[in-house]
C-alpha positions as CSV (number, residue, x, y, z in Angstrom):
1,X,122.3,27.8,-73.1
2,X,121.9,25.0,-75.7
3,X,122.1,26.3,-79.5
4,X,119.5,27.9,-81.1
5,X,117.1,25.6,-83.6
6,X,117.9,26.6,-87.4
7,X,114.9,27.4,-89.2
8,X,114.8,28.0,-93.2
9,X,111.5,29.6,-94.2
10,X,110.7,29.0,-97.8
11,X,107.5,31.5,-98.6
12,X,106.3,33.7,-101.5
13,X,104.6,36.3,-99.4
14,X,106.5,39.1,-98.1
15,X,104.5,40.0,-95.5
16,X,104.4,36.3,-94.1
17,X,107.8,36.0,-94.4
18,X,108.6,39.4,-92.4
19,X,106.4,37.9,-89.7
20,X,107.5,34.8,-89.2
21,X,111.2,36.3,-88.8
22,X,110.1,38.9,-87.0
23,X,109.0,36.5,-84.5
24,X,111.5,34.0,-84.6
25,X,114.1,36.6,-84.0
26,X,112.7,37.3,-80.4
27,X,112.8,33.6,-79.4
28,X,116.0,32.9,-78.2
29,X,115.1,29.2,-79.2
30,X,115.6,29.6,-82.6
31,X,117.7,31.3,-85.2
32,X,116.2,31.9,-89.0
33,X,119.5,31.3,-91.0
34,X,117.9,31.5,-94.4
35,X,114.8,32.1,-96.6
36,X,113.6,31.7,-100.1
37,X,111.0,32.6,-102.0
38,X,110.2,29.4,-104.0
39,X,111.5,25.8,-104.1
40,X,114.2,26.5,-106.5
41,X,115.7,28.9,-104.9
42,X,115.3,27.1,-101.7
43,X,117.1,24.2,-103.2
44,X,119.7,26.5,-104.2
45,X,120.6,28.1,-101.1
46,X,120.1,24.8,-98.6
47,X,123.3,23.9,-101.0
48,X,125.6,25.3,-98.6
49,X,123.4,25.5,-95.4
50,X,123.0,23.7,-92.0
51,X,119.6,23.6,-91.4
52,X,117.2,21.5,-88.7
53,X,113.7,22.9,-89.3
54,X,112.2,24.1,-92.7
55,X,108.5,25.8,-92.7
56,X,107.4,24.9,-96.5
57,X,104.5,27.0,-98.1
58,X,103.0,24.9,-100.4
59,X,101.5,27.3,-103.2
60,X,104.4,28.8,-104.9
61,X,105.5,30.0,-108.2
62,X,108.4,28.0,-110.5
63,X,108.4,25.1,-107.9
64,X,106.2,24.4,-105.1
65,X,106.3,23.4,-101.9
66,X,104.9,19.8,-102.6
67,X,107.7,19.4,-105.6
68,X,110.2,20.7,-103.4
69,X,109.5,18.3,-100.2
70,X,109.5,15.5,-103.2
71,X,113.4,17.0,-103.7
72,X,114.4,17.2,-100.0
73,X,112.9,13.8,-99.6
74,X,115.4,12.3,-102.3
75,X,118.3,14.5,-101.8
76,X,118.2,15.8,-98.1
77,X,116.1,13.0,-96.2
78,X,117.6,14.5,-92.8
79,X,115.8,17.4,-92.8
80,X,112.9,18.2,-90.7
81,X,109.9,19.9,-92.8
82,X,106.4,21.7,-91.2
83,X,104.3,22.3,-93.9
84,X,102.8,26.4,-93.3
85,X,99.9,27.1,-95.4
86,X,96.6,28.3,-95.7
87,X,95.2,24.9,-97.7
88,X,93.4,22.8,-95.1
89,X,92.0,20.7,-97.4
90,X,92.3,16.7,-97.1
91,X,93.8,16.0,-100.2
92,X,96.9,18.1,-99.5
93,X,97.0,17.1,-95.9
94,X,97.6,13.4,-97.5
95,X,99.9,14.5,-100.1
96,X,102.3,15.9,-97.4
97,X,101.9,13.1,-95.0
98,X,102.8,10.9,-97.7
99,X,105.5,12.9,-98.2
100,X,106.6,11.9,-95.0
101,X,106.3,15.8,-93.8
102,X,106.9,15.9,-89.8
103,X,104.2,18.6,-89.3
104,X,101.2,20.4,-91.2
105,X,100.0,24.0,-89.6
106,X,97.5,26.4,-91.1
107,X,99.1,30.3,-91.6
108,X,96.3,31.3,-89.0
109,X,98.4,29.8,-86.1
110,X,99.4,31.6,-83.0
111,X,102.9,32.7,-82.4
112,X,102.7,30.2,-79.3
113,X,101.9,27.0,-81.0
114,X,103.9,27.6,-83.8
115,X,106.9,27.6,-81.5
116,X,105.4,24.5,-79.8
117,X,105.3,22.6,-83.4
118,X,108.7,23.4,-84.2
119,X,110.2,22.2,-80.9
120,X,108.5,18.9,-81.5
121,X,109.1,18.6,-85.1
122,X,113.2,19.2,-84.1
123,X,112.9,16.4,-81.0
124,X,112.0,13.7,-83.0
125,X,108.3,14.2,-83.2
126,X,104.9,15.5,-84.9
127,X,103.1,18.6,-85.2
128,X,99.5,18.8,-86.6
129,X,97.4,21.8,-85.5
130,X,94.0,21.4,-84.7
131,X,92.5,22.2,-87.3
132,X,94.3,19.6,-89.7
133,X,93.9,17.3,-86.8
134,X,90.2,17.7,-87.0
135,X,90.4,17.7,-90.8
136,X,91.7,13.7,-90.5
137,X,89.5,13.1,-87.9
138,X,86.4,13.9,-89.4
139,X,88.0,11.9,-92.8
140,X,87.5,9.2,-90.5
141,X,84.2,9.7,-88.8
142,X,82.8,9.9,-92.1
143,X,83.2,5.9,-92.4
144,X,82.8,4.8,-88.6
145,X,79.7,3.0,-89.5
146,X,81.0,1.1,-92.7
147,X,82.1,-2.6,-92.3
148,X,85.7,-3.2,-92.8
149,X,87.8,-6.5,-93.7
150,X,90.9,-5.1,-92.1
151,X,93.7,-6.6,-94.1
152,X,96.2,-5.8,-91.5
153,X,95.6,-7.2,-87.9
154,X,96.0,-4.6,-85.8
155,X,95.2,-5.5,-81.8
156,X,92.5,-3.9,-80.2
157,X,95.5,-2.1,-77.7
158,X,97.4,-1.4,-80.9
159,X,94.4,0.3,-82.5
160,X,93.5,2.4,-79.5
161,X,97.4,4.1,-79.5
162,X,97.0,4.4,-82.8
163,X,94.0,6.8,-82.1
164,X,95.9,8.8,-79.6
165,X,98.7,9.2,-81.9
166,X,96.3,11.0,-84.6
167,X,95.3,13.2,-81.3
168,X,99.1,14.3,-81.4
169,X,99.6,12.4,-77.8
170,X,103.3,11.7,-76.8
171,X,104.5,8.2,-75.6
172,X,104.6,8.9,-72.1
173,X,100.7,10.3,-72.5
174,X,99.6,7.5,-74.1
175,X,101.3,5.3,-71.5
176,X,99.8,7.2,-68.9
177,X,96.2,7.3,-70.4
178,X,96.5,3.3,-70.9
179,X,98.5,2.7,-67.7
180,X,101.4,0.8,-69.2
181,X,104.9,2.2,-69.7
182,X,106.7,4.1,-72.4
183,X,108.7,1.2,-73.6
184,X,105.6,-0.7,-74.1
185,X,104.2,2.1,-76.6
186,X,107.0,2.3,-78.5
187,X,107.1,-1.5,-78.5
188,X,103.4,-1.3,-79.8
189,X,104.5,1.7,-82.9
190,X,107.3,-0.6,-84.1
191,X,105.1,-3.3,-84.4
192,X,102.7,-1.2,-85.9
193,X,104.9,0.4,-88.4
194,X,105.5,-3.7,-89.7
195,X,102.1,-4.7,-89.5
196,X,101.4,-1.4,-92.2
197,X,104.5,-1.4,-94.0
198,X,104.7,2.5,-92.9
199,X,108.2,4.6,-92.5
200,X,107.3,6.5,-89.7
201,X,104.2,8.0,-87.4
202,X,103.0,10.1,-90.5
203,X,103.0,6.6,-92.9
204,X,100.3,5.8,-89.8
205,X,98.3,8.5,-89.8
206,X,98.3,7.6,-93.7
207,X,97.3,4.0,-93.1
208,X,94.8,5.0,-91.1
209,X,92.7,7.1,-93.5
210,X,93.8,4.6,-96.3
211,X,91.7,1.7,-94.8
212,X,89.2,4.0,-92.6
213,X,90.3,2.4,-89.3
214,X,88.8,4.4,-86.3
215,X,89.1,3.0,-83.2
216,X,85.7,1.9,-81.5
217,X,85.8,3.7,-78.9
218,X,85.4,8.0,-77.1
């Protein structure tokens, strides 16, 4: 059996805190091998820790989860951060993803999918759940009908994986929905990671709501 993903949960609510380990402990997937209560005492104990997955609260007292991802981002870039909160709002949804957070879940998420977003998160990947996925969706389809000088030429084929990324598909879906092969998507993100001057998938997603790009088509 391959190791066990290591999870640091940083949360001021004890009862959230007891649940998520609780659960966590019966997965033999991952191991919880520390918690805090804040971002300064997260920062304190990830001192001496070996950690691949960190759910972040963000509303928390003496440093919050936003300050803190600005720390790990600066100090400990290697780290893999899911955002677990109860704010679905827009404007923290950007924040994070500007932040360059790998996923964004809501507190009300099911035991199932939250193992699901931390398997991807670890793997290389993304993890928005639906409802912050429908949150940036509807950011968009709020401006579908406004004319846009797009500053960056983005191809139609580049704009249409673009919208299946923000639906959380993975490269071999995409290639499958747009009949061309893996290789070729990646090929297509690179390119579009240039074109926007983004770091990564989330910088995307970003870019996207930035300039109100939404692809022209179902």
């Amino acid at each position: 059996m391959s190791n066990p993903i290591k999870i640091f949960i940083v949360d001021d609510h004890p009862m959230i805190m007891d649940g998520l380990i609780s659960f966590l402990k019966d997965l033999d997937a991952f191991k919880v091998v520390g918690t805090a209560i804040n971002g300064l005492d997260a920062l304190e104990k990830l001192k001496n820790l070996e950690v691949d997955v960190i759910l972040v609260d963000i509303q928390m007292p003496r440093m919050n989860g936003i300050e803190l991802t600005e720390k790990l981002r600066e100090n400990r870039s290697e780290l893999k951060i899911i955002v677990l909160t109860m704010f679905g709002d827009a404007a923290y949804i950007k924040r994070m993803l500007h932040l360059g957070v790998e996923g964004y879940v809501l507190k009300d998420i099911g035991k199932h999918e939250l193992g699901t977003a931390i398997s991807a998160v670890y793997e290389g990947g993304q993890y928005y759940s639906p409802e912050v996925t429908k949150v940036m969706m509807n950011k968009l389809r709020g401006v579908t009908q406004k004319t846009f000088d797009y500053a960056t030429d983005l191809t139609e084929r580049e704009k249409e994986i673009l919208f299946l990324i923000l639906k959380q598909r993975t490269n071999q879906e995409i290639a499958d929905e747009l009949f061309i092969s893996p290789r070729t998507v990646e090929a297509h993100k690179r390119n579009m990671l240039s074109k926007t001057d983004s770091k990564n998938v989330a910088g995307l997603v970003i870019f996207a709501i930035d300039n109100e790009i939404f692809p022209d088509f179902d």
